[in-house]
C-alpha positions in Angstrom: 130.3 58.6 42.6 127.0 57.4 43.0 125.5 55.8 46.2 127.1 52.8 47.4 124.5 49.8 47.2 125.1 47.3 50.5 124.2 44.8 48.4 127.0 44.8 46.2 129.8 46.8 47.3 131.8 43.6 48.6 131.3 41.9 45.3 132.5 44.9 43.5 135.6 45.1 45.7 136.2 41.5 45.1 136.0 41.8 41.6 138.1 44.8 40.6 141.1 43.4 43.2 140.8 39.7 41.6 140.0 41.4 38.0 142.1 43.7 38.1 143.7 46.9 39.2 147.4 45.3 39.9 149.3 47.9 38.3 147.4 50.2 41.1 147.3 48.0 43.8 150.8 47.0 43.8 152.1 49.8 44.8 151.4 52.3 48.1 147.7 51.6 47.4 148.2 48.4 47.5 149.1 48.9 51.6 146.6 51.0 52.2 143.7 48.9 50.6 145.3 45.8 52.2 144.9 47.3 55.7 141.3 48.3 55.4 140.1 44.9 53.8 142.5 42.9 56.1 141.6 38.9 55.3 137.9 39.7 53.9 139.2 39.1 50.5 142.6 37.8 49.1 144.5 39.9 46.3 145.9 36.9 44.3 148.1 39.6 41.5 151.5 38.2 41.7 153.0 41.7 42.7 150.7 41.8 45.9 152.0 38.6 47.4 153.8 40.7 50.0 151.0 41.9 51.0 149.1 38.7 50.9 151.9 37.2 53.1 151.9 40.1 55.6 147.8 39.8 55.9 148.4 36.2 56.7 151.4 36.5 58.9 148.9 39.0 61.2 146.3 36.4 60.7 148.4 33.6 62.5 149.5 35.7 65.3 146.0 36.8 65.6 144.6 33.0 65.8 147.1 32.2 68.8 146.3 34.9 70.6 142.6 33.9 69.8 142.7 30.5 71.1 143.7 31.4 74.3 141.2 34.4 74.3 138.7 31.5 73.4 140.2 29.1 76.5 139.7 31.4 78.8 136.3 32.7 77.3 134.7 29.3 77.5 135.5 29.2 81.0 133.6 32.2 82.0 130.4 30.9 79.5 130.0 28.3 81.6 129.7 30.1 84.6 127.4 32.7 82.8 126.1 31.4 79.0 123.5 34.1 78.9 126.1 37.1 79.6 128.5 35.4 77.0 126.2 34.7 74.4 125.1 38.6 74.5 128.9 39.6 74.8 129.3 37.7 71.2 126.1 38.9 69.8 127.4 42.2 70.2 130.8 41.5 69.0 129.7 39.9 66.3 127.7 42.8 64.8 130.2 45.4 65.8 133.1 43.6 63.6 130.2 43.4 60.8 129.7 47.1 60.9 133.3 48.3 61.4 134.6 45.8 58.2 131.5 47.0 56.3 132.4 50.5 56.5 136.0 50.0 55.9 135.3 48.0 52.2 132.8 50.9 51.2 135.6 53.2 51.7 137.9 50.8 50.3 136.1 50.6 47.0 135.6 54.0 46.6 139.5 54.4 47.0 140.0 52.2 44.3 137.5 53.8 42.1 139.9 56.8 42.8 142.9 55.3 42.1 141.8 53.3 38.7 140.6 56.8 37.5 143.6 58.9 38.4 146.7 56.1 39.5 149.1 57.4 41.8 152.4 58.8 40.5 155.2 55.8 40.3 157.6 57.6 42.9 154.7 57.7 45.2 155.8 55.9 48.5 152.0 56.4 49.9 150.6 57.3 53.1 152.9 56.7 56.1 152.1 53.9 58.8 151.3 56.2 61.8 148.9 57.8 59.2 147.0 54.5 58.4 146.6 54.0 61.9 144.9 57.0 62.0 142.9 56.6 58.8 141.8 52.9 59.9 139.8 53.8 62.6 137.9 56.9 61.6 137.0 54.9 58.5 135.9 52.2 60.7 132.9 54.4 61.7 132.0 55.8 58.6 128.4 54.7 58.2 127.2 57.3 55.7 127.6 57.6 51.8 128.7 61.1 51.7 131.7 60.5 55.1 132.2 57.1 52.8 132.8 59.2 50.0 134.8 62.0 51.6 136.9 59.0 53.4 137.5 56.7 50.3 138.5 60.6 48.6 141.0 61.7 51.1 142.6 58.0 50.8 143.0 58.4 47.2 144.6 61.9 47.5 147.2 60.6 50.6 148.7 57.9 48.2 148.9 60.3 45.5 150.5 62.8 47.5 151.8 61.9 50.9 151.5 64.2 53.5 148.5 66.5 51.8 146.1 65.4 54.2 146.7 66.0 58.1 145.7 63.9 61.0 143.5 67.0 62.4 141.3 66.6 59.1 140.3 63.2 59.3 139.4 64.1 63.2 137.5 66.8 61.8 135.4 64.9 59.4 134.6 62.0 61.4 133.0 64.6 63.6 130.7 65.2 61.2 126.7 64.2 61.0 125.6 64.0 57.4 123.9 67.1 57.0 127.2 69.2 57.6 128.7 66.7 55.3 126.3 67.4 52.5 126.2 71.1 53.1 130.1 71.1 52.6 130.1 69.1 49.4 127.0 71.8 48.5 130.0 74.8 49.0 132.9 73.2 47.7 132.6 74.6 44.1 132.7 77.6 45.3 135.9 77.1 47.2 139.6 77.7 46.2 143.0 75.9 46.7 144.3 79.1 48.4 141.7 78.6 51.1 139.0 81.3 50.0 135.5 80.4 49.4 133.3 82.8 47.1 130.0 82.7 48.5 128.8 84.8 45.3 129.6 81.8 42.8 126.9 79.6 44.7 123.7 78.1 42.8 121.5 78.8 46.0 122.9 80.9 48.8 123.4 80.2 52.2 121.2 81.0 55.0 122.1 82.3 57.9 121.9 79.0 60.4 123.5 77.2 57.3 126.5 79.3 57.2 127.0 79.3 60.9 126.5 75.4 60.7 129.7 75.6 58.5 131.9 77.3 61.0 131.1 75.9 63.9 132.3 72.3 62.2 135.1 74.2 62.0 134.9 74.4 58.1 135.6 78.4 57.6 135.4 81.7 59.1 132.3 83.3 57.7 131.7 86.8 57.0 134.8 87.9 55.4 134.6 90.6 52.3 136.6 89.7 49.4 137.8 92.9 47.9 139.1 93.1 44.0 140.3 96.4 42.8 141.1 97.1 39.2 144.2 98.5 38.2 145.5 101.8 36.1 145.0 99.3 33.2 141.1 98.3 34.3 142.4 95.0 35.2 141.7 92.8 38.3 143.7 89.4 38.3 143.5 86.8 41.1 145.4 83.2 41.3 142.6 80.8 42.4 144.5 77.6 42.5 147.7 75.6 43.2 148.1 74.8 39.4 148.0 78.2 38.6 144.1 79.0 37.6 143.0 81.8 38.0 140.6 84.7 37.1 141.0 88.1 35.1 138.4 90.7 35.3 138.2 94.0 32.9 136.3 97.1 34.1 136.8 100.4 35.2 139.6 101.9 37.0 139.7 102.5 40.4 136.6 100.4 40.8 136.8 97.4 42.8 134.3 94.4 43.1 133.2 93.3 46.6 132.9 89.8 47.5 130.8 88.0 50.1 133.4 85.2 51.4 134.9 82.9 54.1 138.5 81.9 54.9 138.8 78.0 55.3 140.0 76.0 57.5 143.2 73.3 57.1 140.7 70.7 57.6 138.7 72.9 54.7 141.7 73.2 52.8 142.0 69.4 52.5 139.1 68.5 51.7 138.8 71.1 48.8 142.4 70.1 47.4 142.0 66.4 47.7 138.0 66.1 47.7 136.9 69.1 46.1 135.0 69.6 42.4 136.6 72.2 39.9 135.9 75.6 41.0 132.5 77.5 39.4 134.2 79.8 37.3 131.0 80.2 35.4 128.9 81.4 38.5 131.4 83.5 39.7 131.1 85.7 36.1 127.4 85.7 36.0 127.8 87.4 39.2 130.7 90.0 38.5 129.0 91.0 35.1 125.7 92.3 36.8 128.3 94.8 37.5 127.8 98.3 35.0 131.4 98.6 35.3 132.6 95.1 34.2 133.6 94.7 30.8 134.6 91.3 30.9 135.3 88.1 32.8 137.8 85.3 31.8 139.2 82.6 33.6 142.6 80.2 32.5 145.9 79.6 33.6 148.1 82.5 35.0 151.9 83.0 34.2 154.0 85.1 36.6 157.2 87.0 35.3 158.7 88.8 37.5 156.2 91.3 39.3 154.1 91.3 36.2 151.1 88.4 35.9 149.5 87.6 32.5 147.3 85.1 30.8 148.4 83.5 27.7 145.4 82.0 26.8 142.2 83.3 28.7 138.7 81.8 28.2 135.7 84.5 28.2 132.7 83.7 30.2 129.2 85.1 29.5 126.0 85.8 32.2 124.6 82.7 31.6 121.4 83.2 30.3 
């Protein structure tokens, strides 16, 4: 996802609803778009005229209550134009802001969605969740909490229920340096909530790791221990699809592992928001090893007590 131009973000929202993503947006994301982008554009697919019609219903009840608001509002600018005409100034630019950040989101969502639709049994993110989602998007004034946002949006219509009310607290707490420095970790972060701070391009420093848990990312300084077997073998799930790793060395050896446990609100992210994991950094670093034979990495197969890997992929050091 590249940056988000100001410029044209509305016009690219515009066009992909009017030019098409019905088959996406007539379902659950359908809602969910609909209550970001409220009235500022119309979705004129056939399938979303209940949404249309619900947008417009709210927009009717919204004009009564407006005209009295206006009523009595004209009253109190005659008394006091200067005070009024700063009260709408301000208004005016807040509404611009908070819709702003809402179709940046939105179009990232939908950039999400037209890549990987959401399954057709998908009944989306729940009401009291939208709520929730609305107004922390409303504030999301940065490219990388727009990306996260429009991400995590994406992911809840796929799969209700992945992503908690806590974690969209916990990211619109964030500045945008903590936000880049998680997306700097993520590759090196599991579904099973472990982050290997070994498969990193550039390691942390100190400050930057403590940055991380006091966002309430992780717990740092954790040792990830794996011990080869009778066979030489050291086998660790990695994901939620089954991924994992499968190291050969020496027995009774075991690889040590600078690491951090994550957070639910880390979890999330990595799940929904997250890249693939770096397998390949991970091997460059457990091959420096003398006692490493070799690393693979593919999909892991349980049988009863016994694990195995049907079709592993071998990784060299990278040179």
């Amino acid at each position: 996802m590249s940056d988000i131009d100001d410029n044209s973000e509305k016009g690219w929202l515009t066009t992909a609803i009017e030019g098409g993503l019905p088959q996406i947006l007539a379902g659950p994301a359908g809602k969910a778009i609909s209550r970001l982008i409220g009235a500022a554009v119309e979705i004129p697919a056939v399938a979303l005229e209940g949404v249309v019609q619900g947008i417009r219903d709210k927009s009717d009840a919204r004009s009564q209550i407006s005209q009295a608001i206006a009523s009595r509002a004209a009253e109190t600018a005659a008394n006091d134009p200067d005070i009024m005409d700063r009260a709408i100034q301000t208004m005016l630019a807040r509404s611009y802001r908070v819709q702003k950040n809402k179709d940046a989101v939105a179009t990232i969502a939908i950039e999400e969605l037209s890549e990987n639709p959401p399954p057709a049994n998908s009944e989306g993110p729940s009401d009291d969740w939208l709520n929730k989602f609305e107004r922390h998007a409303e504030d999301a004034s940065s490219d990388d909490l727009r990306i996260m946002f429009g991400k995590l949006l994406a992911g809840e219509v796929r799969r209700p229920g992945d992503v908690s009310a806590a974690t969209l607290t916990f990211i619109s707490n964030l500045d945008s340096d903590t936000a880049k420095l998680i997306q700097r970790v993520m590759p090196c972060c599991t579904n099973d909530g472990a982050a290997y701070l070994e498969a990193l391009d550039t390691e942390l420093t100190t400050p930057e790791n403590a940055y991380l848990e006091l966002a309430g990312f992780w717990s740092a300084d954790k040792h990830l221990k794996m011990t080869f077997d009778a066979n030489g073998t050291a086998i660790r799930k990695l994901t939620e699809t089954g991924m994992g790793i499968a190291i050969i060395g020496d027995t009774e050896k075991y690889i040590s592992l600078r690491g951090a446990i994550l957070s639910r609100a880390g979890r999330d992210l990595v799940n929904v928001v997250g890249p693939d994991f770096d397998y390949q950094k991970l091997a460059n670093y457990a091959l420096k090893n003398e006692f490493v034979k070799k690393f693979y990495y593919g999909e892991l197969v349980s049988s009863g007590i016994n694990v195995s890997m049907p079709n592993p992929i071998e990784l060299f050091i990278e040179m």
